[in-house]
BADOKOL-727534 format. One record per residue (C-alpha): y, z, x; residue in one letter. Coordinates in Angstrom, 3 decimals, padded with zeros to 6 digits. Example, Ala and Ser with C-alpha at 12.3 -4.5 7.8 and 13.67 -1.06 7.14 Angstrom:
// BADOKOL-727534
         yy         zz         xx   rest
   -004.500    007.800    012.300      a
   -001.060    007.140    013.670      s
//
This chain:
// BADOKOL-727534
         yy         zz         xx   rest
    115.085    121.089    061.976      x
    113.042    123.040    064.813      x
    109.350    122.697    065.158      x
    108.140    126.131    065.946      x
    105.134    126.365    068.486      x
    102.063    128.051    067.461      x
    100.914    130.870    068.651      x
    098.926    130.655    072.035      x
    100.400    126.527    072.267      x
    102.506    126.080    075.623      x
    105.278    123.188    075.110      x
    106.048    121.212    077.881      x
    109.056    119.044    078.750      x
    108.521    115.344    078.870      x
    108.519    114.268    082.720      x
    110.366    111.489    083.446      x
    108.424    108.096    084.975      x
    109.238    107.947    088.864      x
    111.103    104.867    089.779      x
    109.563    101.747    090.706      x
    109.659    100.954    094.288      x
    111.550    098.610    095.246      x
    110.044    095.565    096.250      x
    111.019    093.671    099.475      x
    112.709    090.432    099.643      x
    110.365    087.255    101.022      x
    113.932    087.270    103.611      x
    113.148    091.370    104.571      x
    109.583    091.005    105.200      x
    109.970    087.975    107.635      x
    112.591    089.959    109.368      x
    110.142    092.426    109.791      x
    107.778    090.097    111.729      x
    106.582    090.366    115.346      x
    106.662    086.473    115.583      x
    110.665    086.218    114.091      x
    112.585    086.918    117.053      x
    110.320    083.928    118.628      x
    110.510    081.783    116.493      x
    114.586    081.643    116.244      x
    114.518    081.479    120.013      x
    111.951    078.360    120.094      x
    113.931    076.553    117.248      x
    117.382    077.059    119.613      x
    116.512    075.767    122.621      x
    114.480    072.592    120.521      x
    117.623    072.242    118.688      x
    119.630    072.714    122.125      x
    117.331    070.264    124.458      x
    117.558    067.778    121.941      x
    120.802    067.176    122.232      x
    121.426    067.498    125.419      x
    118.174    065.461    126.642      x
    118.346    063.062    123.414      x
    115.066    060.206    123.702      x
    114.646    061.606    126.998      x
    113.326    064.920    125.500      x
    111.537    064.109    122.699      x
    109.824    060.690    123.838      x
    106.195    061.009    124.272      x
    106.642    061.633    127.699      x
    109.161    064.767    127.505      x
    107.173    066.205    124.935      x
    104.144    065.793    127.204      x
    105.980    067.683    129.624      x
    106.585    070.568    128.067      x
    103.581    070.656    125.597      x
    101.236    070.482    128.985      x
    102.925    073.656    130.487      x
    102.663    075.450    127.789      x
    098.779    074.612    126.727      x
    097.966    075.829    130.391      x
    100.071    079.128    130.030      x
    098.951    080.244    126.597      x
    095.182    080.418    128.174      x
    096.523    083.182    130.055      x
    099.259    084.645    128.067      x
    097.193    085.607    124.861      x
    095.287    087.364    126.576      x
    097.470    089.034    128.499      x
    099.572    089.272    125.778      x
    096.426    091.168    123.744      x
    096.253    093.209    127.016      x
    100.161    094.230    126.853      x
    099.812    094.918    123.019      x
    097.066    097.965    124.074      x
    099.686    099.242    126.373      x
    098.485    097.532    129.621      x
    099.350    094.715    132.607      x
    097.645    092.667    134.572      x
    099.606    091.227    137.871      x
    096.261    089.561    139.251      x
    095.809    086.651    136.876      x
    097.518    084.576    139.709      x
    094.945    085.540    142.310      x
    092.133    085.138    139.849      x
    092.691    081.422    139.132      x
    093.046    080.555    142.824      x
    089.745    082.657    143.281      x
    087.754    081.012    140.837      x
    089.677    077.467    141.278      x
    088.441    077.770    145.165      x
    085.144    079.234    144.106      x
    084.264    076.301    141.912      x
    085.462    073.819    144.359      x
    083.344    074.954    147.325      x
    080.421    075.656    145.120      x
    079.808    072.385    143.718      x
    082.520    070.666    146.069      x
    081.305    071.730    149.599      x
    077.552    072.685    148.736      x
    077.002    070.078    146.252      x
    075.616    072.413    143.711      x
    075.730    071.291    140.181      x
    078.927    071.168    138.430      x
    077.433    073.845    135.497      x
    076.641    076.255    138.705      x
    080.147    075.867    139.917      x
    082.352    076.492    136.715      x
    079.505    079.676    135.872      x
    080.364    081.283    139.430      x
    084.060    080.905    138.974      x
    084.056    082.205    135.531      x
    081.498    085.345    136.828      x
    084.401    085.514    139.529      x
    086.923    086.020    136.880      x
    085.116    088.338    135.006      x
    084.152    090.652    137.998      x
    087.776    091.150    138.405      x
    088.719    091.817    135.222      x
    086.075    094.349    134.637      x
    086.591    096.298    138.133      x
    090.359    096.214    137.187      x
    089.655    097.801    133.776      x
    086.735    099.987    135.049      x
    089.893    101.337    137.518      x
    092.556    102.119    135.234      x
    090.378    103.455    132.491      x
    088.505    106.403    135.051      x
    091.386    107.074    137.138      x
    094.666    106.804    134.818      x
    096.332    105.267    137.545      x
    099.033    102.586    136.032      x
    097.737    099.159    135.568      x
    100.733    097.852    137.497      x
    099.331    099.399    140.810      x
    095.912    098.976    139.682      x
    096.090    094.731    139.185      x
    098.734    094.238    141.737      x
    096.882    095.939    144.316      x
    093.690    093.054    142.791      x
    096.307    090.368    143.284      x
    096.887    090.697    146.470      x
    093.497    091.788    147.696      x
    091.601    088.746    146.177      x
    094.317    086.246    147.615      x
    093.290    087.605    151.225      x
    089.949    087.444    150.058      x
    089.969    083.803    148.816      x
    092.002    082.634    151.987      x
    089.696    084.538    154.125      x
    086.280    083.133    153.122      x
    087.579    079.666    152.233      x
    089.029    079.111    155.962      x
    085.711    080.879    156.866      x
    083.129    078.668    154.647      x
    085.231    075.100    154.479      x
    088.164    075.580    158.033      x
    090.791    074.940    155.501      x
    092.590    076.181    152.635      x
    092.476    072.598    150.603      x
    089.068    071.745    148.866      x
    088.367    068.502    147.698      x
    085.779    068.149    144.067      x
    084.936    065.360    142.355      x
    084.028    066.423    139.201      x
    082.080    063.304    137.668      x
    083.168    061.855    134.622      x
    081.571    064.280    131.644      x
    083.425    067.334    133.207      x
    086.494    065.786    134.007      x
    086.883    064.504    130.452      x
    085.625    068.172    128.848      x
    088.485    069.984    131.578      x
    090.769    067.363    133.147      x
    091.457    064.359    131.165      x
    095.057    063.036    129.684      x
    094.756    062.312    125.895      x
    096.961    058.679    125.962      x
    097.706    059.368    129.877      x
    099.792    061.909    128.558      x
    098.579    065.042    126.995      x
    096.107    067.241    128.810      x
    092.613    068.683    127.238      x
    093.848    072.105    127.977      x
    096.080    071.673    124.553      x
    092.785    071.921    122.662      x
    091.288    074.599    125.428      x
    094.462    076.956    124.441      x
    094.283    076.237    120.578      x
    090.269    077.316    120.693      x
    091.440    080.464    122.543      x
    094.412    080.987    119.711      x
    091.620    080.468    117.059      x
    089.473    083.193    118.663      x
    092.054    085.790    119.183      x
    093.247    085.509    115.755      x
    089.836    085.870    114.735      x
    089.341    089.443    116.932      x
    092.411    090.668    115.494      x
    092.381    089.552    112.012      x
    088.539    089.873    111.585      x
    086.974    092.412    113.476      x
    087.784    096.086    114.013      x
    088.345    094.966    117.809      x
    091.981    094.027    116.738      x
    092.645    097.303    115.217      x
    091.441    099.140    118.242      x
    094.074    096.685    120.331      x
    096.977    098.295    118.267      x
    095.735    101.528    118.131      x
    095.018    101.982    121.609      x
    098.452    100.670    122.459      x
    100.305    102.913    119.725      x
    098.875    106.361    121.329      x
    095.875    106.490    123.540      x
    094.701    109.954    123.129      x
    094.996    109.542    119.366      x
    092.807    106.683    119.069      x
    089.972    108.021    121.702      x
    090.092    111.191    118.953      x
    089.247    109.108    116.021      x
    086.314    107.479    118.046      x
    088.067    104.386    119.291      x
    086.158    103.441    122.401      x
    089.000    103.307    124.828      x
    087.209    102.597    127.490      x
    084.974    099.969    126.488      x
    088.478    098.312    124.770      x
    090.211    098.499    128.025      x
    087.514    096.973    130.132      x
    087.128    094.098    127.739      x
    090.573    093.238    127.492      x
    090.845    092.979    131.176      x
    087.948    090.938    131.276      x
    089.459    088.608    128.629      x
    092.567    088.092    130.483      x
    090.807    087.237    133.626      x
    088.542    084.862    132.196      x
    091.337    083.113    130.884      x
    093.329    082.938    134.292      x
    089.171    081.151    135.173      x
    089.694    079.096    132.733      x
    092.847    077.423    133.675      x
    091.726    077.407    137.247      x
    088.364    075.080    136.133      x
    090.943    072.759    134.432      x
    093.323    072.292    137.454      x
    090.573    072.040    139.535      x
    089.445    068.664    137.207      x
    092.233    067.588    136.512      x
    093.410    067.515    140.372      x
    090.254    066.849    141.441      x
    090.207    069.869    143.995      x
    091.700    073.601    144.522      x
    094.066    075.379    146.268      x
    094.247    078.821    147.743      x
    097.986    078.710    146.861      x
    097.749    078.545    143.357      x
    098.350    080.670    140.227      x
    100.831    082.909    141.431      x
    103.394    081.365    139.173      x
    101.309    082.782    136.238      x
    101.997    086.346    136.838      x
    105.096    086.679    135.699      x
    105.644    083.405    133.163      x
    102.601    085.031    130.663      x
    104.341    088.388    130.808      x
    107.856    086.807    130.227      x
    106.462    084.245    127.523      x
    104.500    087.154    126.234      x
    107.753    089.257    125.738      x
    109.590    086.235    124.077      x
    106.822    086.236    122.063      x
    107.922    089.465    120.610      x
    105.076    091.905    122.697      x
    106.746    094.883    123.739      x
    106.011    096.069    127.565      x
    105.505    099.714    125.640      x
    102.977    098.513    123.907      x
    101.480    098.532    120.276      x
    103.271    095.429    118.759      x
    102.840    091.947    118.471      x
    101.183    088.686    117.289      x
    099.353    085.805    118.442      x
    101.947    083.430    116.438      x
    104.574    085.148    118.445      x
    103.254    084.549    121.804      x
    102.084    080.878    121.079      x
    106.055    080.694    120.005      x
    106.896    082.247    123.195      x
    104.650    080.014    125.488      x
    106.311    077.071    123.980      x
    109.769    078.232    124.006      x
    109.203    078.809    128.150      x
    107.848    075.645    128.426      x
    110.521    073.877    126.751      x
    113.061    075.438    128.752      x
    111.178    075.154    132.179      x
    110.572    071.802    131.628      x
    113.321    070.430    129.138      x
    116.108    070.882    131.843      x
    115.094    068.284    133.960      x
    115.446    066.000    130.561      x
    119.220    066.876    130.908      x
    122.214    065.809    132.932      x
    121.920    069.832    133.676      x
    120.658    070.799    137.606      x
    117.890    071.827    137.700      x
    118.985    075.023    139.743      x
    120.103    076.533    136.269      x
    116.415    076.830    134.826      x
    116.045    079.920    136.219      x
    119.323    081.866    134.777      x
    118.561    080.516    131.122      x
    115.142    081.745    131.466      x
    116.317    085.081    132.798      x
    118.850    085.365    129.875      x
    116.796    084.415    127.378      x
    114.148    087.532    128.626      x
    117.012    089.352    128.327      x
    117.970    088.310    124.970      x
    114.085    088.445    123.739      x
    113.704    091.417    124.730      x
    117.380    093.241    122.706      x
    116.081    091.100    119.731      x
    112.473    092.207    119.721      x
    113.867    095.927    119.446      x
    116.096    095.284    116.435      x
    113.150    093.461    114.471      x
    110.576    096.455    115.893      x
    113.266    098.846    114.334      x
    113.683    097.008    111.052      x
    109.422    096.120    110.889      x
    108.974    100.181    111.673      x
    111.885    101.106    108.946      x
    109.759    101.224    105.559      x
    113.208    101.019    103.168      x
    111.374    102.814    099.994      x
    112.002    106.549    100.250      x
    109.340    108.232    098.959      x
    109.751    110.281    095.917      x
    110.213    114.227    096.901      x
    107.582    116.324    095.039      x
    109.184    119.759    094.178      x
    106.787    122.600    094.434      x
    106.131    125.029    091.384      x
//
């Protein structure tokens, strides 16, 4: 029987609930993980070392070996890893630690100044460079890549100039007395370094800037699109400058705990950390582009480089082929970091199309 409307009443056809959107799988959202890629890698070559280096690899020793490396190059390659997530490079972190590694030396070394006066010049050393090399690619929008290279090399002259000036040779000698050199340069068991707990503080407070200040969102949305992020009142500049700043300090850093723990500095070193904290930044799952990544992933990647740096010599393998499986595994990082970008950027929910009256 029909129900006639009343006069004046509109009727209306029921409207049928949306779907429910689907939810994603505990599997599809670790896929979609900066860190994944990383961690698969670090688990392989464990898994790999370990049986080709048996006791040899993971005795206390081997794992010292490795573990030691890697504390020393995450200090430099969070940061520069934070740096590469905002879109930017920095190619002087290896001239920085010889800088303020020499600075320290002959400060407290050669002039017998306190050891506090020594480690706060080499850190203000660090942080001068960082903040003229961000200062220069913020105002002139000339690449960072020129920008810091052209710092790496002009600091090294300038450290081997003024220390052959100041001490006649390029070797400085520091005894660092026996508070500092258990704070920076002592072996936990003659075996593990103090930087282990020096690069976990700096993991703690880089998760913290990301996770709990709007500092971290800046990072990403800096590195996602510049110009859109100094629109919405992002402080580029200010971002830029810091981040810079952060990575140098952290190149200072490692240079005050060689410089305990060897009881002197070089003008020679660093330069080896210019390239491993980009690579174990990439491994990490950082793209050079910019805009993605995590701090688990580049603690992953630190210790994946490590392990195979240091895990060959472990091995019956020479020594000579350290360098290939690090290049291929870059290579491999980097074509599995763009599948897991494309599957973390891929929502799978379509969204419901709305039909206009």
């Amino acid at each position: 029987m029909a129900i006639a409307a009343s006069p004046g009443v509109q009727v209306t056809k029921p409207v049928a609930a949306p779907p429910a959107p689907r939810t994603q799988s505990s599997f599809g959202r670790l896929t979609r993980r900066p860190e994944t890629g990383a961690l698969a890698g670090t688990v392989l070559v464990f898994v790999i070392f370990t049986v080709l280096g048996g006791s040899n690899f993971i005795s206390i020793g081997g794992v010292a070996s490795w573990l030691n490396v890697a504390a020393e190059l995450a200090i430099i390659a969070l940061p520069v890893g934070l740096l590469m997530i905002a879109g930017e490079l920095d190619l002087s972190v290896g001239s920085v630690l010889a800088a303020s590694s020499m600075t320290m030396a002959i400060v407290s070394g050669t002039y017998g100044a306190p050891m506090i006066v020594g480690i706060v010049a080499a850190l203000a050393v660090g942080a001068a460079a960082g903040f003229i090399n961000g200062l220069i690619v913020s105002r002139t929008n000339v690449p960072s890549f020129v920008v810091t290279l052209g710092m790496n090399f002009g600091l090294a002259g300038i450290t081997l100039g003024l220390s052959r000036l100041i001490t006649g040779t390029t070797n400085v000698p520091l005894d660092p007395g026996p508070f500092f050199k258990g704070l920076f340069g002592s072996l936990i068991g003659g075996q593990f370094e103090v930087a282990i707990f020096w690069a976990l503080g700096v993991a703690l407070l880089i998760v913290w800037l990301l996770q709990m200040t709007p500092f971290g969102n800046w990072v990403f949305a800096i590195g996602g699109d510049k110009e859109s992020a100094r629109a919405t009142g992002i402080p580029v500049t200010r971002v830029k400058i810091s981040l810079f700043m952060m990575s140098a300090l952290g190149a200072s850093l490692v240079g005050i705990i060689q410089t305990c723990l060897y009881n002197g500095a070089q003008t020679s070193t660093g330069q080896s950390f210019v390239f491993n904290s980009i690579i174990a930044a990439v491994i990490g799952g950082v793209l050079l582009t910019g805009g993605y990544g995590s701090v688990p992933g580049i603690i992953l990647g630190t210790l994946t480089f490590a392990i195979v740096s240091q895990g060959i010599y472990t091995t019956s393998l020479s020594s000579d082929w350290a360098s290939f499986i690090l290049g291929a595994l870059l290579l491999a990082a980097v074509l599995m970091n763009n599948t897991f970008r494309k599957l973390a950027l891929s929502s799978g929910v379509r969204a419901p199309k709305i039909k206009k009256a």
